[in-house]
C-alpha positions in Angstrom: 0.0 0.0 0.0 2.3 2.6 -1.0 0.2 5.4 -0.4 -0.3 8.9 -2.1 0.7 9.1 -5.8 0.1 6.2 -8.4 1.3 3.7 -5.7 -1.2 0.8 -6.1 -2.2 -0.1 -2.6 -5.2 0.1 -0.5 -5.7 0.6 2.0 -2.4 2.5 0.7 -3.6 4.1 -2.1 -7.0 4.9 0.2 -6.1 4.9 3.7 -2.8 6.3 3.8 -3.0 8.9 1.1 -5.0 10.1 3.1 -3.1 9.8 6.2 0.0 11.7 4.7 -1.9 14.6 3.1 -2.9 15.4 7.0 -1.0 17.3 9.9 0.1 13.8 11.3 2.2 11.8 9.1 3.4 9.0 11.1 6.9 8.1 12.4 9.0 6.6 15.1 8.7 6.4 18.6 11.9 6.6 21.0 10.4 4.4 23.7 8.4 1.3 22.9 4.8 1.4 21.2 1.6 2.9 22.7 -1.2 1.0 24.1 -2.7 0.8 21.2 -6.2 1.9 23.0 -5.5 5.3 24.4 -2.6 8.3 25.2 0.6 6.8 25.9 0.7 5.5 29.2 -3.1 6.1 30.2 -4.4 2.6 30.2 -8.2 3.7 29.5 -9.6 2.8 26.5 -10.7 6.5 24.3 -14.3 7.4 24.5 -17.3 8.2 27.3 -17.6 5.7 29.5 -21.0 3.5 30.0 -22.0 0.9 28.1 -23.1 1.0 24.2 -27.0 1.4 23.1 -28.4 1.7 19.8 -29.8 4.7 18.8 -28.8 8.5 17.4 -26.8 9.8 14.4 -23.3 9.4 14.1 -21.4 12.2 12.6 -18.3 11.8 10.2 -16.0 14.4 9.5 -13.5 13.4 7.3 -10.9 15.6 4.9 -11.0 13.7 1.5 -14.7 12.4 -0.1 -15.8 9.1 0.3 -15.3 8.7 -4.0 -16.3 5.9 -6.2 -18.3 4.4 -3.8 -18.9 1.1 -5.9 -17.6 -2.1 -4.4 -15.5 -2.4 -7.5 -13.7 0.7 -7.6 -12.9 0.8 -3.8 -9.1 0.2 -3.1 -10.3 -1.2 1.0 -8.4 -3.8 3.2 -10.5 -5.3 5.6 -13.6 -3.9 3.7 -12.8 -0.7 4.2 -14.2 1.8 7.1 -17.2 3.2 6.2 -17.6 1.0 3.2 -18.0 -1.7 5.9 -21.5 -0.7 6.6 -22.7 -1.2 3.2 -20.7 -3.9 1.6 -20.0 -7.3 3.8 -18.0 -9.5 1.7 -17.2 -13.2 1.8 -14.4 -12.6 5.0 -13.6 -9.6 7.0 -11.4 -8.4 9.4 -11.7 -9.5 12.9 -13.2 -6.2 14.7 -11.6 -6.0 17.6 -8.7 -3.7 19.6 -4.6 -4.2 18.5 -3.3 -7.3 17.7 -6.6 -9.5 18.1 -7.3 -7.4 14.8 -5.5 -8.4 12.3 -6.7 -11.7 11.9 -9.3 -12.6 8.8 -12.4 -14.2 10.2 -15.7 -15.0 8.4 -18.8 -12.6 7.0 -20.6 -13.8 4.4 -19.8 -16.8 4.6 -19.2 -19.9 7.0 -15.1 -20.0 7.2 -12.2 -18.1 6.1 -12.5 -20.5 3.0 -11.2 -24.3 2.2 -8.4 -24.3 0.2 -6.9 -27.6 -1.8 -4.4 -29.5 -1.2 -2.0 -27.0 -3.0 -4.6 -23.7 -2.3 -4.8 -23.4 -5.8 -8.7 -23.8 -5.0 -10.0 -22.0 -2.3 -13.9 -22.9 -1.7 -16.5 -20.9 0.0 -20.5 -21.3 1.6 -22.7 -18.5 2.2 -24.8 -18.2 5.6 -28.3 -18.7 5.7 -30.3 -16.1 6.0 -28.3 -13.4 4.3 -30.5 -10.6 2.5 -30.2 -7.3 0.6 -31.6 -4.1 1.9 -35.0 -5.1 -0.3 -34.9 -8.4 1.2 -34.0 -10.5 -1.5 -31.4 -13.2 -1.2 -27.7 -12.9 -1.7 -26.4 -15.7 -3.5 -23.1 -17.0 -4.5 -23.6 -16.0 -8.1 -24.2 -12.0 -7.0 -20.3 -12.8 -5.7 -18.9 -14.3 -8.5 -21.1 -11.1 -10.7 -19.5 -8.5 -8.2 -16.3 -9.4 -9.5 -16.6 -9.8 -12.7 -17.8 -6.4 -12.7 -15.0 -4.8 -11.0 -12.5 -6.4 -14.2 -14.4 -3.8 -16.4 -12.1 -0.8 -17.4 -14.7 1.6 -16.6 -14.8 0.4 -12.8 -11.3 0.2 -12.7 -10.0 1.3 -9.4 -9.8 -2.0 -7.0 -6.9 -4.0 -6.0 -4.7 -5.8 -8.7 -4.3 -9.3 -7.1 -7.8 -11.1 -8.8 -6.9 -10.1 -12.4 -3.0 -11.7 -11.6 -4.6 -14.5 -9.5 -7.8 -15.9 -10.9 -7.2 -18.3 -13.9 -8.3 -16.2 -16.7 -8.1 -13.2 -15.4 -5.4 -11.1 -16.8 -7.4 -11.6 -20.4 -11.1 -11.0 -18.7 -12.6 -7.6 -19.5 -15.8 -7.9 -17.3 -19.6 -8.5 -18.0 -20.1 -5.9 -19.9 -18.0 -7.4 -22.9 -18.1 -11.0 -22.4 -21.5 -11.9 -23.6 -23.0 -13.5 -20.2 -20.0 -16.0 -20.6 -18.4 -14.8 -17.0 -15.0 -15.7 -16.1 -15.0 -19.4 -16.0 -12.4 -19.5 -12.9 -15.5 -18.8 -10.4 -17.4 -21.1 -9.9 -21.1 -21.5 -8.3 -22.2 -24.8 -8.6 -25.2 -24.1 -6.1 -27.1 -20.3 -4.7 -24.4 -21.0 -1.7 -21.5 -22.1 -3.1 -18.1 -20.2 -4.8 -14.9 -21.7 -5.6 -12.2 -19.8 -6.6 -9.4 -21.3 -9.4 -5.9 -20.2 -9.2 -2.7 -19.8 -11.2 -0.4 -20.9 -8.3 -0.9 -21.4 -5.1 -2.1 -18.5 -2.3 -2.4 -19.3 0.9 -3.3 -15.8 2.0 -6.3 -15.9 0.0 -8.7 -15.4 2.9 -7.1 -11.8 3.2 -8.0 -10.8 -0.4 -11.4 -11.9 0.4 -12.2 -9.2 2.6 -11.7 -6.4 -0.1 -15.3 -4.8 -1.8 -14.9 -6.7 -4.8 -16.3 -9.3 -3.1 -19.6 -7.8 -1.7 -22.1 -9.4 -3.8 -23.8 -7.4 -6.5 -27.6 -8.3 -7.8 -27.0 -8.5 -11.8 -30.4 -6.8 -11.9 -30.0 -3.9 -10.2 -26.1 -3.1 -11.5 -26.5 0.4 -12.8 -23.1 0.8 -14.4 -20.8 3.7 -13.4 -24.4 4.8 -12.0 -24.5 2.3 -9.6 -22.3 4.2 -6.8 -25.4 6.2 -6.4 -27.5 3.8 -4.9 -25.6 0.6 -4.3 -27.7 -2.1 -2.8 -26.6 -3.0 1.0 -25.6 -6.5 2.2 -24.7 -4.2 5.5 -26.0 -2.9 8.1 -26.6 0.5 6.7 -28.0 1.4 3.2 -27.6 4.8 1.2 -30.1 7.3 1.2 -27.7 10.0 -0.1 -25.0 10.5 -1.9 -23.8 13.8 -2.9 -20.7 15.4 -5.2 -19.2 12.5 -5.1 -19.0 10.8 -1.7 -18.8 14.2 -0.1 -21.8 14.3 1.7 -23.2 10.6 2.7 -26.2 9.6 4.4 -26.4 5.9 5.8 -29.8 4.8 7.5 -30.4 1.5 9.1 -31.1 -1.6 6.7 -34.1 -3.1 8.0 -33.1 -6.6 6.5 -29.8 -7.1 8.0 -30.0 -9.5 10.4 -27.3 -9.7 13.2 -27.3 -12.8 13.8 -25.5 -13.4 10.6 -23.3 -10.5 11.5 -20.7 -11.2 14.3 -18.4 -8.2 13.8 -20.6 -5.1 13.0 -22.7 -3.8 16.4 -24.3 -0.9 13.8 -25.4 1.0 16.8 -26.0 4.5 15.5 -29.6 4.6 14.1 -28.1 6.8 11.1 -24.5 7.9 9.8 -23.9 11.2 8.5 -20.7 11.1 6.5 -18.8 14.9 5.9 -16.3 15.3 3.9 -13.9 18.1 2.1 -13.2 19.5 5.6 -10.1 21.0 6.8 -7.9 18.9 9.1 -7.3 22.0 11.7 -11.4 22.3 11.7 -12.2 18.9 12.1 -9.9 18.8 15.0 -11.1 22.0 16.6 -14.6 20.7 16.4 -13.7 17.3 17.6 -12.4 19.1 20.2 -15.2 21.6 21.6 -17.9 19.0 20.8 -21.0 20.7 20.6 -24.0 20.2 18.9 -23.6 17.2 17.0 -20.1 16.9 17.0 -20.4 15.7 20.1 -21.2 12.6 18.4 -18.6 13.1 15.2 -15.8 10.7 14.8 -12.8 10.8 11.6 -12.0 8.3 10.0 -9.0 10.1 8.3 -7.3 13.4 10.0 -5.3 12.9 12.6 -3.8 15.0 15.4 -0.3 16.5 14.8 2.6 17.9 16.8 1.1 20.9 17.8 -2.4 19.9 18.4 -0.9 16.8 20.8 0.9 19.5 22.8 -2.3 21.7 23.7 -3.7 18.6 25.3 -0.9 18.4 26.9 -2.6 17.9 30.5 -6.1 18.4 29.3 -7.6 15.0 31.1 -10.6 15.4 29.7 -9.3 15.8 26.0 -6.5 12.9 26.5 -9.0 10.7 27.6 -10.8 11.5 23.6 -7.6 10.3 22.0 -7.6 7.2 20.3 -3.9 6.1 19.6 -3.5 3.0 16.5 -1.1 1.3 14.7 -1.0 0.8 10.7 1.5 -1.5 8.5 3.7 1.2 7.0 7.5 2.1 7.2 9.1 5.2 5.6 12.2 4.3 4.8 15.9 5.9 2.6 15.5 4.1 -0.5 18.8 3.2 -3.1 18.8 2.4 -6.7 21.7 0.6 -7.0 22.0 0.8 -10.6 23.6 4.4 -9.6 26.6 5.4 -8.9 27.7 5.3 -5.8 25.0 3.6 -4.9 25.7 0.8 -6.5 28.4 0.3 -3.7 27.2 -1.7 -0.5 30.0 0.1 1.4 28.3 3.5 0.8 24.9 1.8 1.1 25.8 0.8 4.2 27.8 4.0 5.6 24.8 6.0 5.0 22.8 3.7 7.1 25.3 3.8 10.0 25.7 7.5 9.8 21.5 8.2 9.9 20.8 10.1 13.3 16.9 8.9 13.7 16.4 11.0 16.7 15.9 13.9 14.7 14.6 12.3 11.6 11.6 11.3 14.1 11.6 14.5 15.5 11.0 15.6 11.8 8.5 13.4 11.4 6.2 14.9 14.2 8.5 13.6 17.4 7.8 10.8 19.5 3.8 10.7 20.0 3.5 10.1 16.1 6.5 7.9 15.1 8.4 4.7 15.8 11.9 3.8 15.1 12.7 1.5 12.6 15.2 -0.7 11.6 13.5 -3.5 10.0 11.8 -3.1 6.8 8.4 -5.1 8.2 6.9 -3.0 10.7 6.9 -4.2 14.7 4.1 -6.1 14.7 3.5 -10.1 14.8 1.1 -10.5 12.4 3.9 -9.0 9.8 6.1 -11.8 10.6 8.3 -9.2 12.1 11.7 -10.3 12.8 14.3 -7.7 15.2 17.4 -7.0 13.2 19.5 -4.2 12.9 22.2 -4.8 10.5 23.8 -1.6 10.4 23.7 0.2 14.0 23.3 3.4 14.5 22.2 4.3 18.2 19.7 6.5 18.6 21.3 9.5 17.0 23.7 7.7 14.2 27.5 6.7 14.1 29.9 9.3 11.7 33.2 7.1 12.7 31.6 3.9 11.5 30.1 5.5 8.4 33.9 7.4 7.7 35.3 3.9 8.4 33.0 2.8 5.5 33.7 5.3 3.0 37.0 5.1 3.1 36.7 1.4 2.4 34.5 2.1 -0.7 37.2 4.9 -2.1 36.1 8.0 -0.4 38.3 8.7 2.6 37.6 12.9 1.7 33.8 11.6 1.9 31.3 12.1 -1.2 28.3 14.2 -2.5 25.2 12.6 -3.5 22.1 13.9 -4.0 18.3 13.0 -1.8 15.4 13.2 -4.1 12.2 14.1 -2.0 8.5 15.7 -2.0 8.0 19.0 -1.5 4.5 17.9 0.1 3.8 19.2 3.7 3.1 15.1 4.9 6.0 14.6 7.6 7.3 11.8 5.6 8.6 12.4 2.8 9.0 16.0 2.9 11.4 18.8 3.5 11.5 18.5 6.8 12.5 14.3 7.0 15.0 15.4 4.2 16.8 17.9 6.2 17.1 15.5 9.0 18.8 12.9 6.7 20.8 16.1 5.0 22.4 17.0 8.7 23.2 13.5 9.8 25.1 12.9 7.0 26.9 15.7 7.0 28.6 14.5 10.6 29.6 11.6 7.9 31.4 13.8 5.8 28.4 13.2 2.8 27.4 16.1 1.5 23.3 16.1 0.6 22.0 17.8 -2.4 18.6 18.2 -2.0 16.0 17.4 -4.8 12.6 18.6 -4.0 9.6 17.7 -6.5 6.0 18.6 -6.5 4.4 15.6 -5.1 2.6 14.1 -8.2 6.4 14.6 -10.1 8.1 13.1 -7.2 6.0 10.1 -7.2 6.2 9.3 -11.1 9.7 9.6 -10.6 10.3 7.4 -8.0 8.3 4.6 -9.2 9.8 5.2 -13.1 12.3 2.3 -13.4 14.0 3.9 -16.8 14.2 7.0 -14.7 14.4 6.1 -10.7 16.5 8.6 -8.3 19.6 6.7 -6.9 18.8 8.2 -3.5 15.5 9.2 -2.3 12.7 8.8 0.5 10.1 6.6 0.3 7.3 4.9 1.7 5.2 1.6 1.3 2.3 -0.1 3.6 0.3 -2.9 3.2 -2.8 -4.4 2.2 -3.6 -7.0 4.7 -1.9 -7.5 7.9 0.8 -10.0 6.5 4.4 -9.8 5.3 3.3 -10.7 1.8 1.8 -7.4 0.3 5.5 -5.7 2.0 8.1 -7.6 0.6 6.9 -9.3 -2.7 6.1 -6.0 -4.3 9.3 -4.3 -3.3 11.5 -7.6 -3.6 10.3 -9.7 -6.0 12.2 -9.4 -9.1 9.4 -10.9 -11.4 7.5 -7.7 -10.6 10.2 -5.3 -11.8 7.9 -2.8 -14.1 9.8 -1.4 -17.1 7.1 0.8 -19.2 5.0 1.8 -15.7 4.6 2.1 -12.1 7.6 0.0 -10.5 7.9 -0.8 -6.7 11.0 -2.8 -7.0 13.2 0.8 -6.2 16.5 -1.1 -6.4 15.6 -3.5 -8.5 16.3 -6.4 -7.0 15.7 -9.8 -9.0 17.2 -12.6 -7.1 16.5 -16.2 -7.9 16.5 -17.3 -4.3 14.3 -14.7 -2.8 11.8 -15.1 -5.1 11.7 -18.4 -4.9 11.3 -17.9 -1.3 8.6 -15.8 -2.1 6.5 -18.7 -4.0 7.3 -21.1 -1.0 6.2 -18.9 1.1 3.2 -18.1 -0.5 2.0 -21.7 -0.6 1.5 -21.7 3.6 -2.2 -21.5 4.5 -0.3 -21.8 8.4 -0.5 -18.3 8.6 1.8 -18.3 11.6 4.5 -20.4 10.1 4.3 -18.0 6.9 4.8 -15.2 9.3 8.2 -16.8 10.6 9.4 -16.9 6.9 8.7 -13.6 6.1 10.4 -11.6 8.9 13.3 -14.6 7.9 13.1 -13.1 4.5 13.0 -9.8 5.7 16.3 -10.1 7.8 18.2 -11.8 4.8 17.5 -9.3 2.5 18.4 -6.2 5.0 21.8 -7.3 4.7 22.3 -5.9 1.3 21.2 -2.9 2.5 19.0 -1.8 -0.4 17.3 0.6 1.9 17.7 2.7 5.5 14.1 1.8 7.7 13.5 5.1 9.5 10.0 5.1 11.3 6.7 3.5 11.7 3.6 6.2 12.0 1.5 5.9 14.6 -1.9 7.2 14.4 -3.8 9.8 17.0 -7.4 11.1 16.4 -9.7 13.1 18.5 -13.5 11.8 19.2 -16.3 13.7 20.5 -17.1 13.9 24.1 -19.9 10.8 23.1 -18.7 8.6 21.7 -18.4 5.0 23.4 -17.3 1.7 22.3 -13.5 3.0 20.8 -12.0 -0.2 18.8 -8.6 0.6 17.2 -7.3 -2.7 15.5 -3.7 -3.4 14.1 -5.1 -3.8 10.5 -6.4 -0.3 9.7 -5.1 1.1 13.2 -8.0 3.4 12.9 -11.3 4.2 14.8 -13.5 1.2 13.1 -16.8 2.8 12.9 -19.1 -0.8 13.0 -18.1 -0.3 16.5 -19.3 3.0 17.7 -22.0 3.9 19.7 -23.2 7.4 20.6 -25.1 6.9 23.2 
């Protein structure tokens, strides 16, 4: 999930370009992580206390429109936030606080799927009982229509892994064009049945399950492009308005939802009033007086920065609003080591000694917001994360070591290179994180040049493999909680793009790790693919193809009542199935 730009993750492309376009961008901690329910060190789970009832209007103020708001188009992991209440899909994410939450369970349907004996073929059954918001029956075939929809260029917009995964599906060009012929690698032998046909085995197939292009969509009522406007609910919530765009969106209950086929959405609220186009300072000065309605408002995308988190400071009352989460995402140095000097380890590896990220963190919006990194998978179980720290720096970097290093590559006088970066105000890849890396080198005798491109022109370049900086910062996050969607699309070296958006900065092909990558990939033990990946993690830190600087951690505001805070690792965001106001 890379995140702003044309970086083709999710909840990256969704989630966190949105997260770095706001006041918070995220970064490193110096001490250890935050409870990941509350202000560090409070113990108390955000929100008013007393138990949850049903009832009232829930207010959401966000800064970016909820667009395309078609189960195809959506770029969601987990289903998505406020998507969630509309669209359930076949699995979902497990709704519940930190690490408990990054584990797929079922929604639609009975399991997290059967897979064969290879899981090449991944089988699924629908509940009983499941109904749209007219109370017709969802059936397996809606599924297998849903996402043969989103292969149409027109809904283009939804994660990449069905068209590369399904049999068939890099040739399949939707409904639309196919003459009712479908895409023969789904399969619905029965109203309750779906199996799934791959190309090669993946055991982390339950994951991609959970995205909105599998919420089921009634052939009859598909609308086209048109259908945004009124899609039809398999949630817990329908829409009753939809205006410019996802900016203003009304959710009321839907009557036929039935919760006992629904074991992670509460759908409290009586009605959800979605706001969007807002500033981030306003959203966070009405979050924090409360009144009216707000006092009911959540976001599910602006987060608190440095100088909001200091006039808190000993505010009780606001701390005790302050929900405090956890994403999968790094922002890291990246090398292209098909430039010189980069394309010596020794220098790769003196810059990595020499980085100071004390004050890259403090860049970064200081302590509250960031986490220190030295491993490319971020510090969390369910990445398969792995402790390593190949080239040590201490907390605020080693100049001998680096000058030690230098000399060894052939520059005992020290070198100038130059740090391509975004001239975007985001905390992560921006001036300020630039500067920090600028004046820790410097202490290495490296002299910094610094490169700074409009965002959109920073991101094409970047990702251009005929055209990719040999020095620059970057960022990636993933789709699922899993080190899968982290290292194959950086790593891999059968996914080196030469005519379009490439992930693989230093273009790395290497015969064993991607054939560590297929092994790895064949595990339906999530936990024993989890030891491989942060295995495969550490080996391929040694070359040093990138400096890990900071993991972002997340801090929003809630109004005064709002009960029933849940903050999972997987989005580490406010899930709004959860909340009640009253």
């Amino acid at each position: 999930m890379s995140s702003a730009g044309p970086d083709r993750h999710l909840i990256a492309r969704r989630v966190a370009a949105v997260t770095v376009s706001l006041v918070l961008a995220g970064g490193a901690v110096a001490c250890g992580p935050e409870d990941a329910a509350g202000m560090a060190g409070s113990g108390d789970k955000p929100g008013a206390a007393g138990a949850p009832q049903s009832g009232g209007t829930l207010t959401v103020l966000n800064s970016e429109p909820q667009s395309d708001f078609d189960p195809a188009r959506l770029y969601t992991s987990g289903g998505g936030n406020v998507p969630s209440l509309v669209f359930r899909t076949l699995t979902t994410r497990n709704r519940e606080d930190g690490a408990a939450g990054t584990k797929v369970v079922p929604d639609l349907a009975t399991d997290t799927g059967r897979p064969n004996a290879d899981a090449t073929e991944w089988t699924y059954t629908l509940k009983d009982g499941l109904k749209y918001e007219d109370g017709s029956p969802i059936t397996s075939a809606d599924i297998k229509y849903g996402i043969e929809r989103s292969f149409a260029a027109e809904l283009s917009g939804g994660a990449p892994y069905l068209r590369d995964w399904l049999v068939g599906g890099e040739a399949y060009e939707g409904p639309y064009k196919d003459g009712g012929k479908g895409l023969d690698s789904i399969v619905v032998p029965d109203p309750k049945t779906i199996v799934f046909k791959l190309r090669k085995p993946e055991g982390e197939f339950p994951f991609v399950a959970t995205q909105t292009q599998f919420a089921p969509v009634p052939k009859a009522k598909d609308t086209g492009v048109k259908y945004e406007e009124h899609p039809v609910s398999s949630g817990p919530y329908k829409v009753v308005k939809n205006d410019n765009d996802g900016e203003h969106l009304t959710l009321e209950r839907n009557e036929h939802w039935d919760e006992k086929t629904d074991e992670e959405r509460k759908a409290y609220p009586d009605k959800i009033d979605v706001r969007s186009g807002l500033d981030a300072a306003v959203i966070n000065q009405r979050l924090t007086t409360s009144s009216g309605p707000d006092a009911a408002a959540v976001t599910t995308d602006t987060n608190l920065g440095p100088a909001e988190l200091a006039q808190i400071g000993d505010n009780k009352e606001l701390a005790g609003r302050v929900g405090t989460g956890h994403f999968g995402y790094v922002n890291y140095l990246a090398f292209n080591p098909k430039v010189a000097p980069f394309d010596n380890p020794k220098v790769r590896q003196a810059i990595s000694h020499a980085i100071n990220r004390t004050s890259v963190i403090n860049a970064a919006g200081g302590s509250a917001l960031a986490e220190p990194a030295t491993t490319f998978l971020p510090e969390r179980e369910a990445f398969g994360f792995t402790p390593y720290d190949h080239f040590p720096a201490g907390k605020t970097g080693d100049p001998a070591k680096a000058k030690q290093l230098l000399a060894e590559a052939g520059f005992p006088d020290g070198l100038t290179v130059t740090l391509t970066h975004s001239t975007a105000q985001n905390r992560q890849t921006s001036p300020e994180v630039a500067t920090a890396v600028q004046q820790a080198l410097a202490a290495a005798g490296i002299t910094v040049k610094l490169e700074g491109l409009e965002n959109n022109a920073f991101n094409e370049k970047r990702w251009d493999a005929q055209n990719t900086p040999g020095f620059f910062l970057s960022r990636w996050g993933a789709d699922w909680p899993s080190g899968a969607p982290f290292l194959a699309p950086i790593f891999d070296g059968r996914q080196i793009v030469t005519n379009g958006s490439n992930y693989n900065h230093a273009q790395l092909n290497d015969p064993a790790v991607n054939a560590e990558i297929d092994e790895i990939a064949k595990l339906t033990d999530l936990a024993a693919a989890g030891k491989r990946w942060g295995a495969l993690d550490k080996k391929i830190g040694e070359q040093a193809l990138d400096v890990p600087l900071f993991h972002p951690v997340y801090k929003r505001l809630v109004g005064k009542d709002i009960k029933n805070v849940v903050i999972s690792d997987w989005t580490g965001v406010l899930d709004v199935s959860q909340v009640s106001v009253k």
